[in-house]
Steps between C-alpha positions, in 0.01 A plus 500: 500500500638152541605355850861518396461934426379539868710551827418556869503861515381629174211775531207614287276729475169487252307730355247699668128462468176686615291291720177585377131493632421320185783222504354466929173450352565257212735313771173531744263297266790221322619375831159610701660681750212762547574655837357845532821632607584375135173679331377782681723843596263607789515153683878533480493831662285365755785271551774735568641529165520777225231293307441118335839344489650224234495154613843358633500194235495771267778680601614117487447436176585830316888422682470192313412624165718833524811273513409276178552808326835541637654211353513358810276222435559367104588167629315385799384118567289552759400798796588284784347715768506811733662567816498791742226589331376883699252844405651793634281783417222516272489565181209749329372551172741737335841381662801421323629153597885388413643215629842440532641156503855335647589164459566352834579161441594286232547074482517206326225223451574154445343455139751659268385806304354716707552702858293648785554889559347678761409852486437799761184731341402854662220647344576919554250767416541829371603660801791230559260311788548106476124369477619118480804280550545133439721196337419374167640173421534329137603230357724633199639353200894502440623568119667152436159364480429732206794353299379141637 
């Protein structure tokens, strides 16, 4: 969507997606991130939870990706940042993450042809439980610059 299609207010939701133990491994040895919480279902348990868990950055990144294929993201400049960035519950191999999306704020930059939107992400899993919340800001390109 271009800057000009979005308004304060609008909502989203993606598709869902199965967090699985293989996408927590593969994102275990790309980023290095090889906590045994991560890797091995008996030291989770010995930490209090059902088993391993997926990494927060993850979670993260998979709300990232799930909105490209929304639309949502065809004509981004830049990811400017996060904000209010939170884990709320974990997330285990075999739960269904969604992540629905508002804009919250919308505005003009001073070089012509583009705009900043800001947008509210919480990550829900199958049993409607938010497991992350945060702001997603971009730098988004308006449609005149197209015909430019």
């Amino acid at each position: 969507m271009y800057f000009e299609e979005f308004s304060q207010g609008d909502k989203f939701t993606t598709r869902s997606r199965v967090v699985t133990g293989t996408d927590i491994d593969i994102f275990a040895a790309l980023t290095g991130a090889t906590n045994a919480l991560f890797l091995n279902e008996e030291f989770g348990k010995k930490q209090g939870f059902r088993g391993r868990i997926a990494p927060g950055m993850l979670i993260l990144a998979l709300a990232v990706g799930a909105q490209y294929s929304t639309g949502l993201f065809d004509h981004i400049v830049a990811f400017l940042g996060i904000d209010k960035l939170k884990f709320l519950s974990p997330v285990y191999p075999g739960d269904t993450i969604k992540y629905n999306v508002e804009v919250i704020e919308k505005r003009e930059t001073e070089r012509q042809g583009r705009g900043i939107v800001v947008f509210k992400w919480v990550g829900e899993n199958q049993e409607g439980k938010s497991v992350l919340e945060a702001e997603g800001i971009f730098l988004i390109r308006k449609r005149e610059i197209e015909r430019a």
